[in-house]
C-alpha positions as CSV (number, residue, x, y, z in Angstrom):
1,X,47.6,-114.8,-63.7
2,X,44.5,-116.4,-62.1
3,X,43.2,-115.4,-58.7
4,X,45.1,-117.8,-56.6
5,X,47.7,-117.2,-58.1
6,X,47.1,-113.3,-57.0
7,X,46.4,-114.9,-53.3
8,X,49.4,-116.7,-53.3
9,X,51.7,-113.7,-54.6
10,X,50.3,-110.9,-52.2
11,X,50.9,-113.8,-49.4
12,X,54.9,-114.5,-50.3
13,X,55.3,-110.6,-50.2
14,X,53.8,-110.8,-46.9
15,X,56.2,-110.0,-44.1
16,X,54.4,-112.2,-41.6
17,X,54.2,-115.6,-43.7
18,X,57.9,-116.8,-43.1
19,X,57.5,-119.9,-44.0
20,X,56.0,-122.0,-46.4
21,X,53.1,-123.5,-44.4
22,X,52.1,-119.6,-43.1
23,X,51.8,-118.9,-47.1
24,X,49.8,-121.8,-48.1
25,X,47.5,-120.6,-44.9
26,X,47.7,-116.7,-45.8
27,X,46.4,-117.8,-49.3
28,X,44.1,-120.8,-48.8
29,X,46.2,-122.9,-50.9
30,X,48.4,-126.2,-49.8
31,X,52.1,-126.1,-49.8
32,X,52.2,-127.8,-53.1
33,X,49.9,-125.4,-55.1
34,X,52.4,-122.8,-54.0
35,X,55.6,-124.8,-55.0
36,X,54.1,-125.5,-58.4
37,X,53.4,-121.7,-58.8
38,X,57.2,-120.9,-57.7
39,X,58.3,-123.0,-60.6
40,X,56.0,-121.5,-63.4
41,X,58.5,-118.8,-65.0
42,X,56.0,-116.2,-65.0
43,X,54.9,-116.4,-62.0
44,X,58.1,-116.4,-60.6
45,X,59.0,-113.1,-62.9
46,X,56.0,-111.2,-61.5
47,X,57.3,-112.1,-58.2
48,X,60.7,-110.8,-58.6
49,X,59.3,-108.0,-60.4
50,X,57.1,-107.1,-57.0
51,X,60.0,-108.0,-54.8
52,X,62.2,-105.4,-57.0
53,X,59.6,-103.0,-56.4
54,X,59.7,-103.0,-52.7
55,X,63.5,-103.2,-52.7
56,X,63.2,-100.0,-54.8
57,X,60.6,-98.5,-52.5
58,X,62.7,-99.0,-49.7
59,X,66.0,-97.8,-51.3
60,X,64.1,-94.3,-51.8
61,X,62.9,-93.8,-48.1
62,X,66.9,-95.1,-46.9
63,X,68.1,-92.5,-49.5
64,X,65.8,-89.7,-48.0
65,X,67.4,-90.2,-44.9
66,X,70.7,-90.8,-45.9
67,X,71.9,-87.2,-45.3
68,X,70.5,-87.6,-41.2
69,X,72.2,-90.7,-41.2
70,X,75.4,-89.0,-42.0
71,X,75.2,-86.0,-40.1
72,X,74.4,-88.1,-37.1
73,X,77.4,-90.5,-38.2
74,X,79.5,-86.9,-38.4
75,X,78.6,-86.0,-35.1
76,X,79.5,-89.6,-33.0
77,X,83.0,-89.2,-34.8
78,X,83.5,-85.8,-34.1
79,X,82.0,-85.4,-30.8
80,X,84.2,-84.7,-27.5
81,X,81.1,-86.5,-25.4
82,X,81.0,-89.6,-26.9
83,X,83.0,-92.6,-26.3
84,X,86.0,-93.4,-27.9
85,X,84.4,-96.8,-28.5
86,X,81.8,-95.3,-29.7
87,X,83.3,-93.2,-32.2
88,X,85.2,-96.1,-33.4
89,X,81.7,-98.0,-34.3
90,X,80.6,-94.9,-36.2
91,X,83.6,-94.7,-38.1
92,X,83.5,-98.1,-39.2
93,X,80.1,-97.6,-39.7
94,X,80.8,-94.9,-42.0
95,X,84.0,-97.0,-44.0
96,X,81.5,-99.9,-44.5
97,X,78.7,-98.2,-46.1
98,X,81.9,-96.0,-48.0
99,X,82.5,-99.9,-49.0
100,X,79.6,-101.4,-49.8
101,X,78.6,-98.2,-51.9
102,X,81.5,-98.5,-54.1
103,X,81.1,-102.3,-54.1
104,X,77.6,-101.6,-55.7
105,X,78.9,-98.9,-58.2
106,X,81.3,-100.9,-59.3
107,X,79.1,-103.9,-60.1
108,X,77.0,-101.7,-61.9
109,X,80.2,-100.8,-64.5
110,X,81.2,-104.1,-64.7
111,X,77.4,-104.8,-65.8
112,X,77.9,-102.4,-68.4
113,X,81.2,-103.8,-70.0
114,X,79.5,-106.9,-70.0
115,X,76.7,-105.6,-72.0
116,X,78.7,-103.2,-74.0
117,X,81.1,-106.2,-74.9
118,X,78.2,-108.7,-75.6
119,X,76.7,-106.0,-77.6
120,X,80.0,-105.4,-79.4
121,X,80.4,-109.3,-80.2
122,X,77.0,-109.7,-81.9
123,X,77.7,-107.1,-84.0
124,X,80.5,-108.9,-85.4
């Protein structure tokens, strides 16, 4: 990977270049230079690689607070001072991420069939 290429990475991971125009500015490069990069495979793979990263990253700090987040969820549900519309939100708060969790387990399994199965046909 060159160095505009390195330019133009950093400046598509960069939280404050939404758009297209504010990358190619970021980065010193036109619109089209960046568009050309987004279609070379490996530049594309190091940028989902560095995007998986920071979806990782920020997995880890969610799941460090993850047991605050359900203690405070505990107390809205259970406590006799707060709304009972509020107490609704935070139990549906809590039966969504229950549902989203299980939703994201249970992609993960399926994953693994698929691979075992693939796995299992080659062999054949």
């Amino acid at each position: 990977m060159n160095q505009n290429q390195r330019k133009a990475l950093q400046a598509l991971l960069d939280p404050r270049s939404r758009t297209m125009a504010e990358v190619a500015t970021t980065c010193g490069l036109s619109e089209r230079t960046i568009y050309n990069y987004l279609a070379d495979p490996e530049f594309k793979g190091a940028l989902y690689k560095k995007v998986s990263q920071q979806i990782d990253q920020a997995a880890a700090g969610l799941s460090a607070e993850a047991g605050s987040a359900v203690y405070a969820l505990r107390y809205l549900v259970r406590s006799k001072s707060v709304s009972d519309s509020n107490k609704r939100q935070a139990a549906c708060a809590v039966l969504d991420y229950l549902l989203k969790f299980n939703d994201a387990n249970l992609e993960d399994r399926i994953s693994a069939l698929e691979e075992a199965m693939k796995n299992q046909q080659e062999e054949k």
